[in-house]
N, C-alpha and C positions, 0 to 999 in steps of 0.2 A: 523569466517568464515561464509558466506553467502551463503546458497546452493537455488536452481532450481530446481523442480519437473516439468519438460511441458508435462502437461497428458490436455493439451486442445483444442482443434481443433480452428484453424486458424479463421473459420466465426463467430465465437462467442466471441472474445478478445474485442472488441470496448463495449459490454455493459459496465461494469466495468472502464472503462474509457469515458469522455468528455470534453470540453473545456465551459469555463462560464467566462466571463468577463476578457478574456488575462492570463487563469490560466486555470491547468489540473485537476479536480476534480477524483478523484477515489473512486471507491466503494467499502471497505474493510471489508472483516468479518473478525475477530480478534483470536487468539486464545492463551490469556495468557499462562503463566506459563507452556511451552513447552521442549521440549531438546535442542534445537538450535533455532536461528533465522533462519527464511528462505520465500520463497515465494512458494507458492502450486499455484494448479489451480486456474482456477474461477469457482464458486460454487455456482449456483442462479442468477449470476447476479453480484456475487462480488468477487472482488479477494483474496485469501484465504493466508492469512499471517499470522505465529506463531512467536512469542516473547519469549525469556525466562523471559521476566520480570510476576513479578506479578499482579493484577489488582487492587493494592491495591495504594495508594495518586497518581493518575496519573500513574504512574509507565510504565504501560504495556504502555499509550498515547504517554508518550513522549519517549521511545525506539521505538515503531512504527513511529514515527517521524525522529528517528538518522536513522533507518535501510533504511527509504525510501529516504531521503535527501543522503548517502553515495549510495545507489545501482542508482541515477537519476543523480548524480553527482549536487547536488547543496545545497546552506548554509542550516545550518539547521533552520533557521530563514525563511526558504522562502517555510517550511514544516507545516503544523498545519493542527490539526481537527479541523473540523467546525459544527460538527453534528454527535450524537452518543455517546457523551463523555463516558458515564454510560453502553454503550451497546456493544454487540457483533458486531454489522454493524455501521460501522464509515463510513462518509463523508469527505476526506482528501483533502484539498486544496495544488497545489505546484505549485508556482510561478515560472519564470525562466527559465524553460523549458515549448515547445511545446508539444503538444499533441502525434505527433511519436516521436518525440525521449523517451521522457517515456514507450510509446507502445514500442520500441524496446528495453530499457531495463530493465522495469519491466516483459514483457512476451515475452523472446526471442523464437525464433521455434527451 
Protein backbone atom coordinates (compact mmCIF):
# COMPACT_ATOMS: atom_id res chain seq x y z
CA UNK A 1 0.00 0.00 0.00
CA UNK A 2 0.97 3.56 -0.99
CA UNK A 3 0.10 6.16 1.36
CA UNK A 4 -0.17 10.48 0.98
CA UNK A 5 0.98 12.83 3.45
CA UNK A 6 -0.40 16.72 1.68
CA UNK A 7 1.26 18.97 4.23
CA UNK A 8 2.11 21.32 1.08
CA UNK A 9 0.50 24.36 0.12
CA UNK A 10 -0.85 24.61 -3.40
CA UNK A 11 1.80 27.74 -4.87
CA UNK A 12 4.83 25.80 -4.33
CA UNK A 13 3.90 22.12 -6.02
CA UNK A 14 5.43 23.11 -9.70
CA UNK A 15 9.03 23.43 -8.34
CA UNK A 16 9.64 19.89 -7.85
CA UNK A 17 8.16 19.22 -11.10
CA UNK A 18 8.77 20.25 -15.15
CA UNK A 19 8.59 19.20 -18.35
CA UNK A 20 12.04 18.85 -20.68
CA UNK A 21 12.04 17.50 -23.98
CA UNK A 22 8.20 15.75 -24.10
CA UNK A 23 8.90 14.10 -20.48
CA UNK A 24 8.12 15.07 -16.79
CA UNK A 25 11.25 15.47 -14.78
CA UNK A 26 10.90 15.44 -10.91
CA UNK A 27 12.92 16.47 -8.23
CA UNK A 28 13.18 13.71 -5.58
CA UNK A 29 14.82 13.59 -2.37
CA UNK A 30 15.07 9.98 -1.48
CA UNK A 31 14.70 8.40 1.69
CA UNK A 32 15.78 4.63 1.80
CA UNK A 33 15.24 2.01 3.99
CA UNK A 34 11.99 3.48 5.49
CA UNK A 35 8.66 1.60 7.03
CA UNK A 36 6.51 1.87 4.04
CA UNK A 37 6.64 3.37 0.65
CA UNK A 38 5.02 6.47 0.35
CA UNK A 39 4.98 10.21 -0.86
CA UNK A 40 5.48 13.18 1.77
CA UNK A 41 5.71 16.77 0.92
CA UNK A 42 7.99 18.85 -0.95
CA UNK A 43 10.90 19.75 0.88
CA UNK A 44 13.50 22.35 -0.65
CA UNK A 45 12.43 22.22 -3.69
CA UNK A 46 12.02 18.38 -4.10
CA UNK A 47 9.50 16.13 -3.44
CA UNK A 48 10.00 13.84 -0.51
CA UNK A 49 9.56 10.12 -1.17
CA UNK A 50 10.51 7.00 1.34
CA UNK A 51 11.16 3.43 0.09
CA UNK A 52 11.48 0.59 2.11
CA UNK A 53 14.09 -0.67 0.02
CA UNK A 54 17.83 -0.34 0.99
CA UNK A 55 20.44 1.77 -0.83
CA UNK A 56 22.35 -0.75 -1.40
CA UNK A 57 23.04 -2.44 -5.69
CA UNK A 58 20.53 0.05 -6.86
CA UNK A 59 17.94 -1.21 -4.70
CA UNK A 60 16.28 1.98 -3.18
CA UNK A 61 16.59 3.38 -7.45
CA UNK A 62 14.77 1.12 -8.92
CA UNK A 63 11.81 0.65 -6.24
CA UNK A 64 11.66 4.56 -6.45
CA UNK A 65 11.18 3.64 -10.05
CA UNK A 66 8.21 0.80 -9.45
CA UNK A 67 6.54 3.15 -6.77
CA UNK A 68 6.37 6.18 -9.35
CA UNK A 69 5.57 4.42 -12.55
CA UNK A 70 2.38 2.44 -10.44
CA UNK A 71 1.26 5.79 -8.54
CA UNK A 72 1.42 7.92 -12.49
CA UNK A 73 0.11 4.94 -14.05
CA UNK A 74 2.51 4.16 -16.57
CA UNK A 75 5.21 1.14 -17.68
CA UNK A 76 7.82 0.95 -15.76
CA UNK A 77 10.25 1.27 -18.61
CA UNK A 78 9.16 4.71 -19.20
CA UNK A 79 10.41 5.52 -15.40
CA UNK A 80 14.38 6.16 -14.76
CA UNK A 81 16.82 8.25 -13.04
CA UNK A 82 18.84 10.29 -14.85
CA UNK A 83 20.87 12.15 -12.08
CA UNK A 84 21.76 11.53 -8.47
CA UNK A 85 22.10 7.84 -8.88
CA UNK A 86 24.63 7.70 -5.55
CA UNK A 87 22.68 10.58 -3.74
CA UNK A 88 19.84 11.69 -1.77
CA UNK A 89 18.32 14.27 -4.54
CA UNK A 90 17.52 12.35 -7.72
CA UNK A 91 16.56 13.71 -11.14
CA UNK A 92 13.66 11.25 -12.27
CA UNK A 93 12.73 11.28 -15.80
CA UNK A 94 8.81 9.85 -16.81
CA UNK A 95 7.76 9.51 -20.08
CA UNK A 96 4.11 8.96 -21.02
CA UNK A 97 2.55 11.25 -19.11
CA UNK A 98 2.02 15.12 -19.14
CA UNK A 99 3.12 17.39 -16.81
CA UNK A 100 -0.74 17.67 -14.81
CA UNK A 101 -1.63 14.60 -14.87
CA UNK A 102 1.56 13.65 -12.70
CA UNK A 103 1.06 17.06 -10.75
CA UNK A 104 -2.33 15.58 -9.95
CA UNK A 105 -1.21 12.34 -9.02
CA UNK A 106 1.83 12.67 -7.45
CA UNK A 107 0.73 15.71 -5.23
CA UNK A 108 -2.93 15.44 -4.94
CA UNK A 109 -4.82 18.57 -2.53
Amino acid sequence: MYRYRTAMHRGTVTVCLREKDGAVIVQVLLQPRASRDEVLEQQGGSLKIRVTAPPVDNQANKKLCALLAKLVGVGRNQVEVIGGHKGRIKQVRITGSTLDEVRRKLLPE
